[in-house]
C-alpha positions in Angstrom: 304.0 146.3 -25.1 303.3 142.9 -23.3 301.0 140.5 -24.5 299.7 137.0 -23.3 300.7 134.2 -26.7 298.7 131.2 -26.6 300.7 128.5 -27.5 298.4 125.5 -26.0 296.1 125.8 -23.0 299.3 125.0 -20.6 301.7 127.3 -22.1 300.7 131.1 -22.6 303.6 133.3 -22.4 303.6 136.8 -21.3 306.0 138.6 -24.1 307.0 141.7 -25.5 305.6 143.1 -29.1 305.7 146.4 -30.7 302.7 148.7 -30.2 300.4 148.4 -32.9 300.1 151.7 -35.4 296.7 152.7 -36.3 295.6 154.0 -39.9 293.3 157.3 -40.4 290.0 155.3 -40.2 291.0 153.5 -36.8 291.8 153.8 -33.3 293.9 152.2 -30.6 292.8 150.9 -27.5 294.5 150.2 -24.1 292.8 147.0 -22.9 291.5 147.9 -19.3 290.1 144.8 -18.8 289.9 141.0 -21.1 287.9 138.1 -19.6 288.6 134.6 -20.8 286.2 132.7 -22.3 285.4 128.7 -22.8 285.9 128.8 -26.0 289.5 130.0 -25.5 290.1 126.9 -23.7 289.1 124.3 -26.7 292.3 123.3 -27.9 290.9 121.1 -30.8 290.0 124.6 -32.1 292.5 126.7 -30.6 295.6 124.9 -31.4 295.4 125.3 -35.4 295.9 128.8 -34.8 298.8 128.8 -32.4 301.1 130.7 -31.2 298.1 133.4 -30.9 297.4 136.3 -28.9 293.8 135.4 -27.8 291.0 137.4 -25.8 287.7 138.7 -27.3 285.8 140.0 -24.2 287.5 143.2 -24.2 286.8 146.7 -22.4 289.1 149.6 -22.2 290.0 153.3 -23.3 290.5 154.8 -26.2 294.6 155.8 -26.4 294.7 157.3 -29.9 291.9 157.8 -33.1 292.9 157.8 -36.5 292.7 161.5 -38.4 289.2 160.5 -40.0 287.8 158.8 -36.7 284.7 161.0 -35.4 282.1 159.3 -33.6 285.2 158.5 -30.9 288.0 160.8 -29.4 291.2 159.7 -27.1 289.5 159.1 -23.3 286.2 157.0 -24.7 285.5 154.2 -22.4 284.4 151.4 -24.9 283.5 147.4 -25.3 284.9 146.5 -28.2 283.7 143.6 -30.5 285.8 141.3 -32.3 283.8 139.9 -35.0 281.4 142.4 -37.1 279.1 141.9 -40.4 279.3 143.4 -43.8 275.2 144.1 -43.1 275.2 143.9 -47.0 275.1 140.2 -47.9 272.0 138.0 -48.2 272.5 137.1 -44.8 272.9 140.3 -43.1 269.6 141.0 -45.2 267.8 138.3 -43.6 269.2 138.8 -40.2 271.7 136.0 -40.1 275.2 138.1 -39.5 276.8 135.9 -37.6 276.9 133.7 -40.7 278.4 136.2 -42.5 281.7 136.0 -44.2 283.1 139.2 -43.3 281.6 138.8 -39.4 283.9 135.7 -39.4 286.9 137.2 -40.8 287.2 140.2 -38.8 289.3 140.8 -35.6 291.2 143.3 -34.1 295.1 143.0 -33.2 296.4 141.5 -31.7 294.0 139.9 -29.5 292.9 141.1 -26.1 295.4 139.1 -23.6 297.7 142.6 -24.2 298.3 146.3 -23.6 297.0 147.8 -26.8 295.2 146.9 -29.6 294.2 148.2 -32.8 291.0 148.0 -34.3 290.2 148.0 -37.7 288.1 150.3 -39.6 285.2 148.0 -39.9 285.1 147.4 -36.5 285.6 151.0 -35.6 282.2 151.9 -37.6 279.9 149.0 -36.1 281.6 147.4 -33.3 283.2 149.7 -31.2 280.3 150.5 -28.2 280.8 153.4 -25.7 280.2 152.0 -21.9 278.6 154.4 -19.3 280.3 156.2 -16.2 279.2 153.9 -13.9 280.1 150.6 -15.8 283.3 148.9 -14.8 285.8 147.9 -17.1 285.4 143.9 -15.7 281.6 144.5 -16.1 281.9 145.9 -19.9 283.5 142.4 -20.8 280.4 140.4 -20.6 278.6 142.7 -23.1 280.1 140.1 -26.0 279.2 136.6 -24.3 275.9 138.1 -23.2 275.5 139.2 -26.3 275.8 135.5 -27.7 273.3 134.6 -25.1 270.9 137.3 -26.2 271.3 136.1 -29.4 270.1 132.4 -28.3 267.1 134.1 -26.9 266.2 135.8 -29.8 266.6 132.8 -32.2 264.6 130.0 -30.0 261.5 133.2 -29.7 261.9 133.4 -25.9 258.8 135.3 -24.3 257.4 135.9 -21.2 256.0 132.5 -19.0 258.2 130.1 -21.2 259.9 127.8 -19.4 263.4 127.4 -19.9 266.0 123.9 -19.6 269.3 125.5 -19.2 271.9 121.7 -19.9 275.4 122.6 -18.5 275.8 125.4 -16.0 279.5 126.6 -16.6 280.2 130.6 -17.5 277.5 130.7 -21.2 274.8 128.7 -18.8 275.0 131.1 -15.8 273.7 133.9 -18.0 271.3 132.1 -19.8 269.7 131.4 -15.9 270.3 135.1 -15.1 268.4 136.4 -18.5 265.8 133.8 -18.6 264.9 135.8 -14.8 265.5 138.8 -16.8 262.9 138.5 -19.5 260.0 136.7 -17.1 260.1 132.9 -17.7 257.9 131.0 -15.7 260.3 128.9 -14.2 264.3 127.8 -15.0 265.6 124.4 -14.8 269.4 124.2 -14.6 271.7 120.7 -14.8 275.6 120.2 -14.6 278.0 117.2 -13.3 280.0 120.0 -10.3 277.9 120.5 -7.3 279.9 123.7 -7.2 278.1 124.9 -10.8 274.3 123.5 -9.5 275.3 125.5 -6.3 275.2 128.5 -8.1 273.1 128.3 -10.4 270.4 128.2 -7.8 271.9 131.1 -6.6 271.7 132.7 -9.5 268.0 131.8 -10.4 267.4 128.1 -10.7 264.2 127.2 -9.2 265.5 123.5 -9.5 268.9 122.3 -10.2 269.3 118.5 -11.1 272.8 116.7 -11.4 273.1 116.0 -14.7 272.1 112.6 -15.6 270.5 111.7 -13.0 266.7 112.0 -13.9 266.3 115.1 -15.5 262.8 114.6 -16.7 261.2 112.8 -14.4 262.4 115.5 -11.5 261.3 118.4 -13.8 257.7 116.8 -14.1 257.2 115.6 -10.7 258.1 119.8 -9.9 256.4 121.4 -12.2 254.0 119.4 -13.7 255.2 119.6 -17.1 258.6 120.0 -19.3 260.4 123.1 -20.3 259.4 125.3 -23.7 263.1 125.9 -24.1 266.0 123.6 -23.9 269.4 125.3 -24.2 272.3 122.8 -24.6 275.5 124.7 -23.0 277.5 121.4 -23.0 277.8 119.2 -25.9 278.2 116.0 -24.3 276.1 112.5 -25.3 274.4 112.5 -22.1 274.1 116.8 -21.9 271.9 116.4 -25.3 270.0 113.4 -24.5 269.0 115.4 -21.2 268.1 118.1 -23.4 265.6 116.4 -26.0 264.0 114.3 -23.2 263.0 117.4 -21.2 261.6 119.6 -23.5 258.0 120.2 -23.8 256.0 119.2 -27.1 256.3 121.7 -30.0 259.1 123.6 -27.9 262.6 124.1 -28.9 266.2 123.0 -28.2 268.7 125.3 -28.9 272.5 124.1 -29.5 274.5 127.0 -27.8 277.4 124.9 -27.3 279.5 122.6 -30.4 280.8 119.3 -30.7 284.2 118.8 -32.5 284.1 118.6 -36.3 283.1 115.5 -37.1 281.2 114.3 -34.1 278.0 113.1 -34.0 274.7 114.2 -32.2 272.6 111.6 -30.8 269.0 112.5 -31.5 265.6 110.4 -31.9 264.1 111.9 -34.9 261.0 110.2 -34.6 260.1 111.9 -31.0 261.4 114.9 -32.9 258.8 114.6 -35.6 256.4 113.6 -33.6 256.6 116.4 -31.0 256.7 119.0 -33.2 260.3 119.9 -31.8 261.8 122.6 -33.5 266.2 122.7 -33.9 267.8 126.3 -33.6 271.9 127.0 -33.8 273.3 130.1 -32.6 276.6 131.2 -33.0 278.4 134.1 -32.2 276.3 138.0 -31.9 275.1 140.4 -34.0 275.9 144.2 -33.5 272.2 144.8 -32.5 273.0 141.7 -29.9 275.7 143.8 -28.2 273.8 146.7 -28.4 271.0 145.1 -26.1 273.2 143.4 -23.9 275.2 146.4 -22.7 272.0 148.0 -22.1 270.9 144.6 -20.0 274.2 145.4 -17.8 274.2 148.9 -17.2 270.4 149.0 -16.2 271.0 146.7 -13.7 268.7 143.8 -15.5 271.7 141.4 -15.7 273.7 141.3 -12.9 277.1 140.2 -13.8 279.4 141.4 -10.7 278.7 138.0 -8.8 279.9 135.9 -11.8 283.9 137.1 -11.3 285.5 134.9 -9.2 288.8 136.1 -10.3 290.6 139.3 -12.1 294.5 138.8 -12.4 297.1 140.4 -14.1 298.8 139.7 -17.5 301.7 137.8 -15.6 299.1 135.5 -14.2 297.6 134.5 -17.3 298.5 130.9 -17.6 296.8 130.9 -13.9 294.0 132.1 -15.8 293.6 129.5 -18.7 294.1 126.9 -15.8 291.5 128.1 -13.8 289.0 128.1 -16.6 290.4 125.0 -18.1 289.7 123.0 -14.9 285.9 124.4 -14.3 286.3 123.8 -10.9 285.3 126.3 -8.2 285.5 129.5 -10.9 283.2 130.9 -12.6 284.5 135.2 -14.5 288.0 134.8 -14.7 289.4 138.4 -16.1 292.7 139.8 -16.8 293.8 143.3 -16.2 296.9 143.7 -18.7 297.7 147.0 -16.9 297.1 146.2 -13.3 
């Protein structure tokens, strides 16, 4: 079979591997559909692991199930996720997966840049997630970074009539806009440095966009009369921060969806912090029950994610892809069909 090998952001080769064999607990899927995601595209975390055959956003059909496989059988459309929790471990029990040990070790193989892959038992019991009829293979890949999204919600205690900071407006911001719309906020505030990215994310539900750096708090309070209960931080830059805890209202929350490099450090004024009653959440990654809720966001027509894909190319063109995504510029979904 064919597969896309990461070897740095501007070298992924298309090349040929043997078709993975599956055991009696697992199954093998053909990979319909793979998007690429930001995090792909961070070499300072990427390279370690190189050569690699990437892709976690993955969507396809079930090709074969292992003799003790029931819950699936060969022709299943299914999202499939990547990552999955032991749900037996202190923090499984208190609802933290996505620290858990065995949620960061797990993966399927190879990665989803490639014909087939197979996934492991654990995954196969509380990751694998059947997609309706009407669901499109390119629309079944954003069930795992809206599920990350959903997950930020969740942790920062997003409610109705909040209002919502959204600090970088590239892929992971463009669905925070689109599910703060989703679950009622009073308003949504959206900043980046690309007019392209500001463009759209007043398309996509931004009452006010505001290039980044350029008086984010003063615009949001001459608007709206106040500052924003939620601040999510979908760029990690100095200046993307510093936006972030000067626009957020007292006792509200910033929420840092996107990382620095190891080692970096985040500038933050822990006396306003103190004083403000400003309240510090991390998410990383999602939770099966994450998933769960953000498949159901996209096949009821809540989240919208068809306007997001800008392009959908096949395995060949993948180094096209990581370019695309790399540069930010006028992209936004970019998916690979390894069978098209």
């Amino acid at each position: 079979m064919r597969v896309g090998v990461y070897y740095s952001n501007k070298d992924v080769r298309v090349e040929e591997r043997e078709k993975p064999a599956i055991g009696d607990d697992e199954i093998l899927l053909r990979v319909e559909a793979s998007g690429i995601c930001g995090s792909d595209v961070m070499e300072w975390y990427r390279l370690k692991s190189a050569p690699r055959v990437l892709g976690h956003e993955v969507a396809g059909v079930v090709e074969e199930c292992g003799s003790r496989v029931k819950r699936f059988r060969q022709g299943d459309r299914v999202t499939v996720s990547h990552h999955v929790p032991c749900n037996t471990c202190r923090y499984c029990l208190e609802d933290n997966h996505t620290v858990c040990d065995t949620l960061r070790s797990t993966n399927f193989d190879p990665g989803g840049f490639s014909e087939y892959i197979r996934v492991p038992a654990i995954n196969v019991d509380r990751g694998v997630f059947k997609i309706p009829p009407e669901m499109s293979f390119e629309e079944a890949t954003f069930v795992e970074p809206l599920g990350c999204v959903v997950r930020g919600f969740r942790v920062a205690g997003m409610s109705p009539a909040k209002s919502v900071l959204v600090v970088g407006s590239g892929i992971s911001g463009l669905l925070h806009i689109k599910l703060a719309r989703a679950l009622g906020a009073d308003f949504v505030v959206a900043t980046d440095v690309h007019p392209y990215r500001l463009s759209v994310a007043e398309k996509f539900g931004a009452d006010l966009v505001i290039r980044a750096g350029e008086g984010v708090r003063d615009k949001i309070l001459k608007r709206f009369g106040r500052l924003c209960d939620i601040v999510f931080l979908c760029a990690a830059t100095d200046g993307a921060i510093k936006d972030g805890f000067e626009s957020v209202e007292r006792a509200g929350t910033v929420v840092f969806f996107a990382p620095k490099m190891p080692g970096e450090h985040y500038p933050m004024e822990l006396f306003s912090i103190w004083k403000d009653n400003i309240t510090i959440k991390n998410t990383y990654a999602a939770a099966p029950r994450d998933s769960l809720i953000a498949l159901e966001l996209i096949a009821k027509g809540r989240v919208d994610v068809n306007d997001m894909i800008t392009h959908v190319l096949p395995l060949e063109e993948i180094q096209k892809g990581f370019r695309l995504v790399e540069e930010a510029g006028e992209s936004i979904k970019v998916i690979i069909r390894p069978h098209q």
